[in-house]
C-alpha positions in Angstrom: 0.0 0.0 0.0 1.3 3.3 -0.7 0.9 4.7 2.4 3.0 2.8 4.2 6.1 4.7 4.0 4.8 7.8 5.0 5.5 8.4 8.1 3.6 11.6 8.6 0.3 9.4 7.5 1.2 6.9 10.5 2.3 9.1 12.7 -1.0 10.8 12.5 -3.2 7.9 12.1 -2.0 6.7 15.4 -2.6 9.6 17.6 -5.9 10.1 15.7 -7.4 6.5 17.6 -5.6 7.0 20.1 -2.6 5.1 19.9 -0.1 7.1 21.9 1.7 7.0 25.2 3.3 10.1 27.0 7.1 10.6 26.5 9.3 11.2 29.4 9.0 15.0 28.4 5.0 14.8 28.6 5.0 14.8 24.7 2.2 13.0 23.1 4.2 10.0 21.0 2.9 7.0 19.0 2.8 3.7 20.3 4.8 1.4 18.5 2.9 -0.7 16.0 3.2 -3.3 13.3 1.8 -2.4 10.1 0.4 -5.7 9.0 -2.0 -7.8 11.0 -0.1 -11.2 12.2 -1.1 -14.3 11.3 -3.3 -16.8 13.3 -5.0 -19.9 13.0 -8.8 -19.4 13.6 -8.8 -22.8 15.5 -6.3 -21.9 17.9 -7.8 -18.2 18.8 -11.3 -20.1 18.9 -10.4 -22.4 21.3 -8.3 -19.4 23.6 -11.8 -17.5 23.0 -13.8 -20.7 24.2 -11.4 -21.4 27.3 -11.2 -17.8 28.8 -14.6 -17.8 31.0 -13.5 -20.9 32.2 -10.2 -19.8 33.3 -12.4 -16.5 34.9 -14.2 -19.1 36.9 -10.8 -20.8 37.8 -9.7 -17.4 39.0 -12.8 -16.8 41.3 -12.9 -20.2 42.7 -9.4 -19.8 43.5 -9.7 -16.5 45.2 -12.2 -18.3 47.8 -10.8 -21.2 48.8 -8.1 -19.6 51.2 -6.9 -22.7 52.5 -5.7 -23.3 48.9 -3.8 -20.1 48.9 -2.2 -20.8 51.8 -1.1 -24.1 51.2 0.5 -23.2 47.8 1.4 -20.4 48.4 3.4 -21.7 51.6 6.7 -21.5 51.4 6.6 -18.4 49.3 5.2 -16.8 52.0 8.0 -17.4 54.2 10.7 -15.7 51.9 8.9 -13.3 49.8 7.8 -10.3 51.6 5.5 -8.2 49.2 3.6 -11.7 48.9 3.8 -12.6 52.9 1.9 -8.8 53.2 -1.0 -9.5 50.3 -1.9 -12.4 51.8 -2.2 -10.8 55.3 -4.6 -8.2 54.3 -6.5 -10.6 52.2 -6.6 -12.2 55.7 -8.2 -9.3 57.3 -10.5 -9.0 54.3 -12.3 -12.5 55.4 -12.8 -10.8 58.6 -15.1 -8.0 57.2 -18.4 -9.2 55.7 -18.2 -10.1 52.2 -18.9 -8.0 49.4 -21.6 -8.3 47.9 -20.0 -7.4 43.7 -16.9 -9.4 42.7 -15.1 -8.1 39.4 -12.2 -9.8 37.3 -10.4 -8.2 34.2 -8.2 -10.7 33.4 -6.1 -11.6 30.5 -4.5 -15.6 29.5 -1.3 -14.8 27.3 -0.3 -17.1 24.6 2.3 -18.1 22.1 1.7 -20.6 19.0 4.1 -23.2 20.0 5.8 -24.9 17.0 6.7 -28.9 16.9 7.8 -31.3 14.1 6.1 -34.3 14.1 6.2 -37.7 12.0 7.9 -37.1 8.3 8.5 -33.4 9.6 5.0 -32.4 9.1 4.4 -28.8 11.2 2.0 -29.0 14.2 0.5 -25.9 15.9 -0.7 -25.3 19.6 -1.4 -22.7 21.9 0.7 -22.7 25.0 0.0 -20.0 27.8 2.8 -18.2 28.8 0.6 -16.9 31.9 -2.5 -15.6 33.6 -2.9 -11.8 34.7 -5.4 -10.8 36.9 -4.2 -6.7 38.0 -3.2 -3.8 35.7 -4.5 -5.3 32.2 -2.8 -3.1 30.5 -3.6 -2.6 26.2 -7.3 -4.0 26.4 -8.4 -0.6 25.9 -6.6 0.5 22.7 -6.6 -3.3 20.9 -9.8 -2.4 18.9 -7.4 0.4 17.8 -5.0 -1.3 16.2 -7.1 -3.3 14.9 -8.8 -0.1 13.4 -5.6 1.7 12.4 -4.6 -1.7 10.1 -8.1 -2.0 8.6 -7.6 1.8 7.7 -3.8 1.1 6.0 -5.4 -1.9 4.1 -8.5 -0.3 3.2 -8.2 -0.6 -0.1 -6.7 -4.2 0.2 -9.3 -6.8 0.4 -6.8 -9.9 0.8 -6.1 -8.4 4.5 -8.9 -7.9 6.8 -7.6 -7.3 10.7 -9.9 -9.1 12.9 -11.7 -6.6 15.4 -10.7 -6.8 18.8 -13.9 -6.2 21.1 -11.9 -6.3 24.3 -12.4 -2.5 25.4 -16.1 -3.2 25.1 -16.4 -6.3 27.1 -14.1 -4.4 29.4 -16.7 -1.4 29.7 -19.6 -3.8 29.9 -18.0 -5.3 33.0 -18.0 -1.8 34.9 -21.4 -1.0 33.7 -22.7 -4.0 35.0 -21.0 -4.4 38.3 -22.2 -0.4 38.8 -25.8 -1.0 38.1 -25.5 -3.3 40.8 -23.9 -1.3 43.7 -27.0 0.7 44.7 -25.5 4.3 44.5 -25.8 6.1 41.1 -23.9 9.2 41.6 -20.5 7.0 42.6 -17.5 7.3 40.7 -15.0 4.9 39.6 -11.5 5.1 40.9 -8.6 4.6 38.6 -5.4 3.9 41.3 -2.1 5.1 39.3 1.1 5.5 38.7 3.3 8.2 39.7 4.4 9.9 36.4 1.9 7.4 34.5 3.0 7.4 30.4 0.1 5.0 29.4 -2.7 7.1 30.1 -4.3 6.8 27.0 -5.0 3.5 27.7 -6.6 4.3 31.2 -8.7 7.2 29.6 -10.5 5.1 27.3 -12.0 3.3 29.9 -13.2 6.6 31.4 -14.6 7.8 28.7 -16.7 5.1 27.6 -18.0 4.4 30.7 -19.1 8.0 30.6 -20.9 8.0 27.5 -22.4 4.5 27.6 -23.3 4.4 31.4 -22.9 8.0 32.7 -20.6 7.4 34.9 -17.5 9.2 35.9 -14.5 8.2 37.0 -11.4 10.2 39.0 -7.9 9.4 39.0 -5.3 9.4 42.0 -2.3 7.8 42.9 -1.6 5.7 46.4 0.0 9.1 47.7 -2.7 11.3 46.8 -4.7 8.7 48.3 -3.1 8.4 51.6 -4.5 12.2 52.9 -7.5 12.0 50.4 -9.5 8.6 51.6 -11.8 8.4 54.6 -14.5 5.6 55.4 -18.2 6.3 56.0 -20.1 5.0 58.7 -21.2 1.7 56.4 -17.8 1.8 54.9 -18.5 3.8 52.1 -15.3 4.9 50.7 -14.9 8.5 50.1 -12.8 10.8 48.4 -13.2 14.2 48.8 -16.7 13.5 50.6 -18.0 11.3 47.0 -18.5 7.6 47.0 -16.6 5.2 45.5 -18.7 2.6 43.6 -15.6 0.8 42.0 -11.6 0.8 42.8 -10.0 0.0 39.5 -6.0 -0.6 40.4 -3.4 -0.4 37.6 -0.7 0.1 40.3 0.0 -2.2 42.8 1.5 -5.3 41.4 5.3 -4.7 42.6 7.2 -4.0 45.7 7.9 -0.5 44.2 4.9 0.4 44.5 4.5 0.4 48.1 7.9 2.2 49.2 7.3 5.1 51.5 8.8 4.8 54.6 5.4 5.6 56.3 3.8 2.7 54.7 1.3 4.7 53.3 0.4 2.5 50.1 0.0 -0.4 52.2 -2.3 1.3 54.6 -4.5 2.8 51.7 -4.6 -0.9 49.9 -5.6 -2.1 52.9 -8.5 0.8 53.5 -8.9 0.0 49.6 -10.1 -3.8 50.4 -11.9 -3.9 53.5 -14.9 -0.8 51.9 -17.7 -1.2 50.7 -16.2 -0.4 47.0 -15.5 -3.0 44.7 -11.7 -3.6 44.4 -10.3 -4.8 40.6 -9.2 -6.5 41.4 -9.7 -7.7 44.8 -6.1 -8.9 46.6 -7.5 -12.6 46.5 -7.6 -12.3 42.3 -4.3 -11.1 42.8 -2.9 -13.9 44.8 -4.7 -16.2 42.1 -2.8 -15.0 39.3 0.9 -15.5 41.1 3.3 -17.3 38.8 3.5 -19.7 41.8 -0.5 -20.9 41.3 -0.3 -21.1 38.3 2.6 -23.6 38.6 1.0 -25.5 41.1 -2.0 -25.5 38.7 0.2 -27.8 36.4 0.0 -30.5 38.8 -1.9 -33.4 38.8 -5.4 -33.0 41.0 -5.2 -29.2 41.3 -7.4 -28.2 38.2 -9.6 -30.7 38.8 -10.3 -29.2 42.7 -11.9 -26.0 40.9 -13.2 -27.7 37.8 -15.9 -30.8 37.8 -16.2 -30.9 34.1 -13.2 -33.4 33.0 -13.3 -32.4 29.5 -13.0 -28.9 30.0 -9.9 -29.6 32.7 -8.5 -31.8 30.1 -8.4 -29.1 27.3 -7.1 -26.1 29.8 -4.2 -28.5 30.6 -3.2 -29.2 26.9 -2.7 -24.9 27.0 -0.7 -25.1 29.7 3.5 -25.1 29.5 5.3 -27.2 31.1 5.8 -25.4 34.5 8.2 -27.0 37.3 8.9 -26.1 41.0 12.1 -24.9 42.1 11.0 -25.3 46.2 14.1 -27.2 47.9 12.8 -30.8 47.6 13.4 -33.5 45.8 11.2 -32.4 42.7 12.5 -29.2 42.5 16.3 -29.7 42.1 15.5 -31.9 39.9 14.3 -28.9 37.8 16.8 -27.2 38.8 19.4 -29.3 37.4 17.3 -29.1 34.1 18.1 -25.5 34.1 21.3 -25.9 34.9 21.8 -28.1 32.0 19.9 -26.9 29.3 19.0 -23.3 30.3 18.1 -22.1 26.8 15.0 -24.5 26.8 13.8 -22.7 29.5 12.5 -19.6 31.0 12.7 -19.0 34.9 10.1 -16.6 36.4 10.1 -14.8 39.7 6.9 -13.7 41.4 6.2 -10.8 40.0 4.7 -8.8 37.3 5.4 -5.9 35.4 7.5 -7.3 32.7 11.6 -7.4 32.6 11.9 -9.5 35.4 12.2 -13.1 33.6 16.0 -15.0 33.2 16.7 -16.3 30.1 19.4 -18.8 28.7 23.1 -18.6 30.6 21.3 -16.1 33.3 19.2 -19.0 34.5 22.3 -21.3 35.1 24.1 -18.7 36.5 21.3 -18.0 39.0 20.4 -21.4 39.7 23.9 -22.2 40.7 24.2 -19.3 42.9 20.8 -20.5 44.5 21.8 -24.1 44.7 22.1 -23.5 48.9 19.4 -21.1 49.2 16.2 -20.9 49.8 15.4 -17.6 47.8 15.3 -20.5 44.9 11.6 -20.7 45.9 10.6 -17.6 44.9 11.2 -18.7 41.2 9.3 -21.4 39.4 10.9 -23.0 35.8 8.6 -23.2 32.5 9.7 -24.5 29.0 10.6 -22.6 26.6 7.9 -21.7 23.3 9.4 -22.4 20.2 6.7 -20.4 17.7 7.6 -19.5 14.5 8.7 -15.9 12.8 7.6 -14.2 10.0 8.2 -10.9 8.6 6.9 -7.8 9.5 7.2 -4.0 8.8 6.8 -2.0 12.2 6.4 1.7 13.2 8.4 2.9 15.9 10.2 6.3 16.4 8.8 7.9 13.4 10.8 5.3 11.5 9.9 2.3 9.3 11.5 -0.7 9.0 11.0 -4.7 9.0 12.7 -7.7 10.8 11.5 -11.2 12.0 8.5 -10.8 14.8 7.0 -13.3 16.8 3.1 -12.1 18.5 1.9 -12.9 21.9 -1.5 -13.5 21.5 -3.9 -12.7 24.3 -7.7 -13.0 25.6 -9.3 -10.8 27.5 -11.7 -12.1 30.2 -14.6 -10.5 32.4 -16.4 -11.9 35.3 -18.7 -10.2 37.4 -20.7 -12.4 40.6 -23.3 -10.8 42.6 -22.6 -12.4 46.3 -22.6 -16.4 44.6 -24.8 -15.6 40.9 -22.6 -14.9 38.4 -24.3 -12.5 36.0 -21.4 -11.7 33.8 -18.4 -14.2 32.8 -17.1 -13.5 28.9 -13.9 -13.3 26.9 -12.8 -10.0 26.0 -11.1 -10.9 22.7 -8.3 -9.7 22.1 -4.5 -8.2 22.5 -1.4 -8.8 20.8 2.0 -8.1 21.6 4.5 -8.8 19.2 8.3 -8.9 19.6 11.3 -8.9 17.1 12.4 -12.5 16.8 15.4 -11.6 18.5 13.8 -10.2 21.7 13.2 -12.7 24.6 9.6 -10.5 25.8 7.1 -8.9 24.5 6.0 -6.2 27.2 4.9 -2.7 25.1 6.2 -0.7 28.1 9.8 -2.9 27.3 11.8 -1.4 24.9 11.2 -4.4 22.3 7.3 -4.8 21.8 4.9 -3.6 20.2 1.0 -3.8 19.6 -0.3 -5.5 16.4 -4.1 -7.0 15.2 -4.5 -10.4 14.1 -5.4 -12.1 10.7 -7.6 -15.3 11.2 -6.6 -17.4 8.8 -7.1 -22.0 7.8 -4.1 -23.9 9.2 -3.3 -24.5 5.5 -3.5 -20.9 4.6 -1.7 -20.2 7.9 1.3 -22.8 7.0 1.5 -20.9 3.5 1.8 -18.0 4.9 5.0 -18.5 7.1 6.0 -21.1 4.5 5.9 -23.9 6.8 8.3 -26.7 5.1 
């Protein structure tokens, strides 16, 4: 297409849909973006699609059973800190009565995982890298990229972007939990970031819960927070004298967040859960979706503890990667000395999220031999290693175009919503990706290597043709 070297044209389509971060001098910049939808087979993002409200249920169920949490998360608890204090307040949570409106935006990221099989015919899975059940970030802006390809190809039948519907499903979330909590001039709160760039992002939310539900939302970060909060007599949580209906946290997911000496983030978290607002999510979703459950997930019995319907169990675990302990027993230096011999068939992941904190290739010997007398080895777990395949791609990034080998990240969006033990709203919010030079071990937009990109739902035949599967 001829507009694809113009970088004015792209530059300017972006910011037009939104697609645009603040710089670190406040200047309004362009995400960066592939310029061609990535290929995917329509069976594989069917059955992610199909799978997602069953991994929101997973979630939930999870979050209740705290005996589960506890035992799982055991050890962790005794070496990881910022963990060790989550589940504390979650503790004191229990001791409040229970809310009665339960929301989860979640996400389930995937890669297509590449194997040869008998006379080196190509087979194609999903494999799910993880589950994310704070800060969603790039829900909200999806539908845009899928938009701003749609536009480039416009005159271009042969590519037609799928549309993402995540920020809707998003939105319909809110609106539904709101309708619910019984006060119709509440706000939503949006917890930040200091010096947030992504705000665009955020501000989508806002403003389509503003024109499709009328309702407003404010924005403040934990410090703000800390002289702004105060509880009503039924716990109603006010700032600046106005109810809170819904606490929507994209902050709060790392130790860095929660550094003042005073411990002032910790005591407004905990002033966060135990109101009568609606927490996003609430600290046991966030417990749910440690890298440490969803390891203990992988092993045999676990699934089935939250899930009655065998098949369905039987098709989550086919997504899952092979995930391994690292505790200090028997089972997990035997992983370790996995890593420790093949390190670039895996990738070892602490307990945290955020992006840029996974090992990769000699850094996971390295580590795991530094750790062979320690307990901090615990607070890592080990997963295999996707092997997807590349294809070419032109990208956008720094008012530049150029084109190298990419890999996407393909995600789904989910929403649940339970009033007190009905659940009225349990969807997938199809869909993000996140694609990454070849090169690049992650995928994270905020990372200096990945950017957002749509998807093209193509046959497995069509699909194989297209990266010119031998």
């Amino acid at each position: 297409m001829d507009d694809l070297g113009r970088e004015d044209f792209l530059k300017y389509l972006a910011l037009s849909l939104g697609l645009a971060v603040l710089d670190s001098n406040d200047a309004v910049v362009p995400l960066k973006l592939t310029l061609r939808p990535s290929p995917c087979p329509l069976a594989l993002f069917a059955e992610m699609c199909d799978l997602q409200p069953h991994f929101n249920s997973l979630i939930d169920n999870m979050s209740r059973d705290v005996e589960f949490l506890r035992s799982a998360l055991e050890r962790l608890l005794n070496i990881d800190v910022f963990t060790r204090k989550l589940f504390e307040i979650h503790l004191q949570t229990l001791q409040e009565a229970p809310k009665a409106i339960t929301i989860g935006i979640h996400r389930s990221d995937y890669m297509i995982d590449c194997d040869r099989v008998d006379g080196g015919k190509v087979d194609f899975s999903i494999k799910q890298i993880e589950m994310n059940t704070i800060s969603v970030a790039f829900l909200a802006v999806s539908p845009a990229v899928s938009k701003f390809h749609k536009i480039l190809y416009s005159k271009n039948g042969a590519v037609t972007p799928e549309i993402s519907s995540s920020l809707e499903v998003v939105v319909e979330g809110f609106g539904e939990a709101f309708k619910h909590f019984g006060n119709d001039k509440a706000c939503v709160l949006l917890v930040t970031l200091e010096g947030e760039r992504n705000v665009f992002d955020q501000r989508l939310v806002e403003y389509q819960l503003l024109e499709k539900y009328q309702i407003e939302c404010i924005h403040h970060t934990f410090h703000e927070l800390s002289s702004l909060l105060r509880l009503g007599p039924n716990k109603e949580l006010l700032v600046n004298d106005r109810e809170v209906a819904i606490v929507y946290f994209r902050v709060g997911y790392s130790p860095s967040h929660y550094l003042s000496p005073d411990r002032s983030e910790w005591k407004v978290r905990l002033l966060l859960e135990t109101s009568r607002a609606v927490c996003v999510p609430n600290i046991g979703y966030q417990l749910a979706g440690c890298k440490k459950i969803q390891q203990v997930l992988t092993e045999p019995g676990t699934l089935e503890r939250f899930l009655h319907d065998k098949s369905i169990a039987s098709r989550m675990r086919a997504v899952f990667a092979g995930l391994y302990t690292l505790d200090k027993t028997a089972e997990g230096d035997k992983a370790a000395e996995m890593g420790i011999k093949s390190p670039h068939k895996f990738v070892m992941k602490p307990q945290r999220e955020g992006g840029g904190e996974n090992l990769f290739g000699e850094d996971i010997k390295t580590t795991l031999l530094s750790l062979q007398n320690s307990i901090e080895r615990e607070q890592f777990i080990l997963m295999d290693k996707i092997t997807p395949m590349s294809h070419k791609a032109q990208i956008y990034q720094n008012g530049s175009v150029l084109e190298t080998e990419v890999v996407p990240e393909i995600s789904c969006g989910g929403v649940f919503v339970r009033l007190l033990d009905k659940v009225i709203l349990n969807k997938a919010a199809p869909y993000l990706v996140r694609t990454k030079p070849s090169s690049a071990e992650e995928a994270g937009v905020n990372l200096a290597s990945g950017m957002l990109d749509s998807l093209q739902l193509l046959t497995t035949e069509q699909y194989c043709r297209e990266l010119q599967c031998k």
